[in-house]
N, CA, C and O atoms as a DFTB+ gen file, in Angstrom:
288 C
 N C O
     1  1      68.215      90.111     105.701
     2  2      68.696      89.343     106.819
     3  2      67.589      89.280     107.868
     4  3      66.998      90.298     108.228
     5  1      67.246      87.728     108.488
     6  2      66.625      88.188     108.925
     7  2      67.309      87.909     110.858
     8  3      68.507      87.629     110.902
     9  1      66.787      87.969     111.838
    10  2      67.097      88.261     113.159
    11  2      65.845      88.338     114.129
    12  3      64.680      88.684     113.930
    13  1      66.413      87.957     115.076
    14  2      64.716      87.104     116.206
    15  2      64.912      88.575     116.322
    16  3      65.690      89.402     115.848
    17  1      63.453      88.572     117.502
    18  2      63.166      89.537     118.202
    19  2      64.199      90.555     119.087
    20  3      64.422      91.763     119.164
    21  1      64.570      89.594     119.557
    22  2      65.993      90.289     120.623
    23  2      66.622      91.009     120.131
    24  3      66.845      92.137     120.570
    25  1      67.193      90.414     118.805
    26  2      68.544      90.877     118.273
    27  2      67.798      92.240     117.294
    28  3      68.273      93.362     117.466
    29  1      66.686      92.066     116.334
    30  2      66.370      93.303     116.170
    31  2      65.877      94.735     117.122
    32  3      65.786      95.845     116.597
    33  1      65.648      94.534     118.285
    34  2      65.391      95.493     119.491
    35  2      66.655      96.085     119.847
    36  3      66.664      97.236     120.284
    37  1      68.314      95.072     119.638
    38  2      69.327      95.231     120.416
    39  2      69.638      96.315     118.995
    40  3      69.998      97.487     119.106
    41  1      69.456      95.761     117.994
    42  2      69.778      96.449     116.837
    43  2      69.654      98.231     116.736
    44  3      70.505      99.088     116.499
    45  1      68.253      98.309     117.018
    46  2      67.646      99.617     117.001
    47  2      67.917     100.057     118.112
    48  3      67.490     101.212     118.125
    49  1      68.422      99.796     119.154
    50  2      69.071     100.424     120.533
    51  2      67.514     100.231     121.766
    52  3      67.392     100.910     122.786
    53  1      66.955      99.636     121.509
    54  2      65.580      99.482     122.340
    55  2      66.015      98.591     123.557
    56  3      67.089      97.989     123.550
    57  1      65.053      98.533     124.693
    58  2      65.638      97.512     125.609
    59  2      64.902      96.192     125.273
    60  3      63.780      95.992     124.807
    61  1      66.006      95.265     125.701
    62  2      65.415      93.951     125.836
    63  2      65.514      92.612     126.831
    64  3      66.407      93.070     127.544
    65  1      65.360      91.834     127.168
    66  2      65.673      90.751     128.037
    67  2      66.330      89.672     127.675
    68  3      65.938      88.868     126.830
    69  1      67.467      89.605     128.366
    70  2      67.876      88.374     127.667
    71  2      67.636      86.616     128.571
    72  3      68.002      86.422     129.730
    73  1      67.160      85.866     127.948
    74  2      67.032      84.491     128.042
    75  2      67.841      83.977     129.450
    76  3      68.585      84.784     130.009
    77  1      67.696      82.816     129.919
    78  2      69.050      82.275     131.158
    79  2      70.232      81.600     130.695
    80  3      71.292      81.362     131.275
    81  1      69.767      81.298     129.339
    82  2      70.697      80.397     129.032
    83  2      71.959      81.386     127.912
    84  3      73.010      81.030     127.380
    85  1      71.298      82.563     127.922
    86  2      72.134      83.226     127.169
    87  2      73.188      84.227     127.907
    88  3      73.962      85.051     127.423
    89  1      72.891      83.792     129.475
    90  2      73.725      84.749     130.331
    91  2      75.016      84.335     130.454
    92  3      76.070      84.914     130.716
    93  1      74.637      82.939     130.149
    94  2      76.346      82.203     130.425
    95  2      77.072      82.603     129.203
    96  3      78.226      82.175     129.219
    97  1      76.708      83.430     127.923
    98  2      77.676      83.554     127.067
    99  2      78.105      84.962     126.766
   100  3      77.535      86.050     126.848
   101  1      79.452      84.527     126.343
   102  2      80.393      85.734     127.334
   103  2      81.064      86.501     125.498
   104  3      81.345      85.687     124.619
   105  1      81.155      87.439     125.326
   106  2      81.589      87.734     123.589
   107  2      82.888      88.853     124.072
   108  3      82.935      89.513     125.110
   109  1      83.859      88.808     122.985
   110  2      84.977      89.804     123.474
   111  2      85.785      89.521     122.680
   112  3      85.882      88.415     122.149
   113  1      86.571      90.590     122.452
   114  2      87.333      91.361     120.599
   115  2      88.792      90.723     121.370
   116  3      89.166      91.044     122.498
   117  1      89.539      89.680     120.385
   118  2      90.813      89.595     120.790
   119  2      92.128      89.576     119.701
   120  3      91.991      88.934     118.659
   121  1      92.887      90.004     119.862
   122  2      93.773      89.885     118.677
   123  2      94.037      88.328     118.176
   124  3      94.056      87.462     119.050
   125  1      94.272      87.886     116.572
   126  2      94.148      87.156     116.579
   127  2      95.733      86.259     116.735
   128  3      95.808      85.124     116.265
   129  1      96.663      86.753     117.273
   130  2      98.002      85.802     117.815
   131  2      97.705      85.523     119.085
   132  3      98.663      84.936     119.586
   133  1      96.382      85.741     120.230
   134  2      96.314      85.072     121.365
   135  2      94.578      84.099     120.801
   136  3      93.697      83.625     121.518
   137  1      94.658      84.124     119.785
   138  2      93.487      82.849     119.615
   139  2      94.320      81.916     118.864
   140  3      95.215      82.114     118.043
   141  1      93.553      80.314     119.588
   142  2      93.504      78.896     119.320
   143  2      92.999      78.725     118.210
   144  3      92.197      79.545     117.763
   145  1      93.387      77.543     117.480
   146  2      92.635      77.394     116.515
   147  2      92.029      77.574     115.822
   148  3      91.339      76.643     115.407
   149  1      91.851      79.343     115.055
   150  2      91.680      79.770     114.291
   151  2      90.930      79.099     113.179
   152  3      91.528      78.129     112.712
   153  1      89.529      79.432     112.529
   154  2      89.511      78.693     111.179
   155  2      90.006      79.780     110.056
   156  3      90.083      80.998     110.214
   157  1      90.306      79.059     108.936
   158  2      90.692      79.498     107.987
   159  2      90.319      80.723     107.183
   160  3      91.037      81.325     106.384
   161  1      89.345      80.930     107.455
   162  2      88.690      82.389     106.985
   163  2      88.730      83.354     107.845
   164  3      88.366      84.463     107.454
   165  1      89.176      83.187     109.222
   166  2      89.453      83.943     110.308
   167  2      91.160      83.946     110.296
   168  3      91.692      84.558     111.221
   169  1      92.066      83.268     109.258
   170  2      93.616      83.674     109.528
   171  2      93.658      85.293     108.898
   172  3      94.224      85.852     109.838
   173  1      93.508      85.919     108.307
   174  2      93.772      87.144     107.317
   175  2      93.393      88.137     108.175
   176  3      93.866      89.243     107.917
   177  1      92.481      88.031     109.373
   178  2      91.707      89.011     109.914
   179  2      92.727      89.571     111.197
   180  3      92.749      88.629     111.989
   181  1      93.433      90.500     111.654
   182  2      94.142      90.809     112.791
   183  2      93.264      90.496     113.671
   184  3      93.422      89.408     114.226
   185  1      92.247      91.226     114.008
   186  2      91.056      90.574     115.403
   187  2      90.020      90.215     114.920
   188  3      89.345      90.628     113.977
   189  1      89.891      89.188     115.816
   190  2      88.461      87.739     115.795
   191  2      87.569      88.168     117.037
   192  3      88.236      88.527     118.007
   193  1      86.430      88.195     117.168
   194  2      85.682      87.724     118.306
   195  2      85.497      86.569     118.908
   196  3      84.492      85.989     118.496
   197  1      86.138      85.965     119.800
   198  2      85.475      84.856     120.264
   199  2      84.360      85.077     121.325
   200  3      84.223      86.049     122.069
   201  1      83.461      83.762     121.212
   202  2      81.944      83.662     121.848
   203  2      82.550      82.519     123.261
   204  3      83.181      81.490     123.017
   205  1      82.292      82.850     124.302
   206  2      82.574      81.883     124.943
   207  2      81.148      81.530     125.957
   208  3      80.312      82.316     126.401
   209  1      81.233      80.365     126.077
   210  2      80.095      79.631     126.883
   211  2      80.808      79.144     128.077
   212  3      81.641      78.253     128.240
   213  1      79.987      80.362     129.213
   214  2      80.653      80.411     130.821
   215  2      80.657      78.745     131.264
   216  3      81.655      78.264     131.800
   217  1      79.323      77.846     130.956
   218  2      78.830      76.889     131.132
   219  2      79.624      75.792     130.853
   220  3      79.999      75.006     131.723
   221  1      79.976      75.678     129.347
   222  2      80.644      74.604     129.275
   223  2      82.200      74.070     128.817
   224  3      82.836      73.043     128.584
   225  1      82.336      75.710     128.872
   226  2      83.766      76.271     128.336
   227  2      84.102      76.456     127.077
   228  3      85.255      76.669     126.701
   229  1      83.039      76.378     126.302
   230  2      83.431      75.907     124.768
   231  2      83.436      77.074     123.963
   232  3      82.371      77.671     123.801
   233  1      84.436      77.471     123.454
   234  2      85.288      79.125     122.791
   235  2      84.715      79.100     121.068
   236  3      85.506      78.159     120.999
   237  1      84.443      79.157     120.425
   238  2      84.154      79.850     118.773
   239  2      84.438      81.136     118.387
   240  3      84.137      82.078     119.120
   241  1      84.850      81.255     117.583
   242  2      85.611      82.272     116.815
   243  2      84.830      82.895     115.756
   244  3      83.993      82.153     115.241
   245  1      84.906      84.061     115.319
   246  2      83.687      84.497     114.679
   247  2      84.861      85.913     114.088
   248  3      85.941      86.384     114.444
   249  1      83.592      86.215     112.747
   250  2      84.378      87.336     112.024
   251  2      84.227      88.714     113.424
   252  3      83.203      88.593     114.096
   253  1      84.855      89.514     113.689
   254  2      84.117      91.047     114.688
   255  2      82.562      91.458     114.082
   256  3      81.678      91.933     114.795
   257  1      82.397      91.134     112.412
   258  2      81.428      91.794     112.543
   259  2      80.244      91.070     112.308
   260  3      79.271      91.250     111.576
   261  1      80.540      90.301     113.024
   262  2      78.833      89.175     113.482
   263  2      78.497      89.978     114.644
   264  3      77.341      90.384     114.765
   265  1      79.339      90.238     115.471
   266  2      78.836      91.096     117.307
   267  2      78.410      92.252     116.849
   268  3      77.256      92.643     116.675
   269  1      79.651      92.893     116.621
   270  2      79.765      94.220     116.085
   271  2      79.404      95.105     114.999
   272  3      79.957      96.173     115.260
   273  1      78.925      95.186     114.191
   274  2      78.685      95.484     113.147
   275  2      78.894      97.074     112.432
   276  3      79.368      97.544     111.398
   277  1      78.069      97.669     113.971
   278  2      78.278      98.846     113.493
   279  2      79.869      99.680     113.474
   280  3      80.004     100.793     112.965
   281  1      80.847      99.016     114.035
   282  2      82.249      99.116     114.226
   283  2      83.144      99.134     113.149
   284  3      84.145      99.841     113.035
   285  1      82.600      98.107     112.188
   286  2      83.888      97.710     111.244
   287  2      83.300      98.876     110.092
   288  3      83.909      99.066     109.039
């Protein structure tokens, strides 16, 4: 797998900086009977992560362990 710079630094616990445009996005574990529109590979899962963009409001749904990884 591979992963930019950032995300391998965030990986190994190192510090890093994040971008401006990446401040507006907001990530957070929710059960999945208070998420919208669900896709289909995300119905089976009790909690989803959604990604939200402070900016333009726009919500995506993601497996937990795209954020999270070391969790599941």
């Amino acid at each position: 797998m591979m992963v930019s710079n950032n995300q391998a630094r965030r990986l190994l616990g190192m510090p890093f900086k994040l971008s401006r445009s990446k401040r507006n996005i907001q990530v957070s574990v929710i059960a999945k009977e208070n998420a919208t529109a669900l896709p289909e590979n995300l119905k089976d899962k009790p909690f989803v992560a959604v990604q939200k963009n402070k900016a333009t409001e726009k919500k995506t749904y993601h497996s937990v362990s795209v954020f999270y990884p070391e969790y599941i």
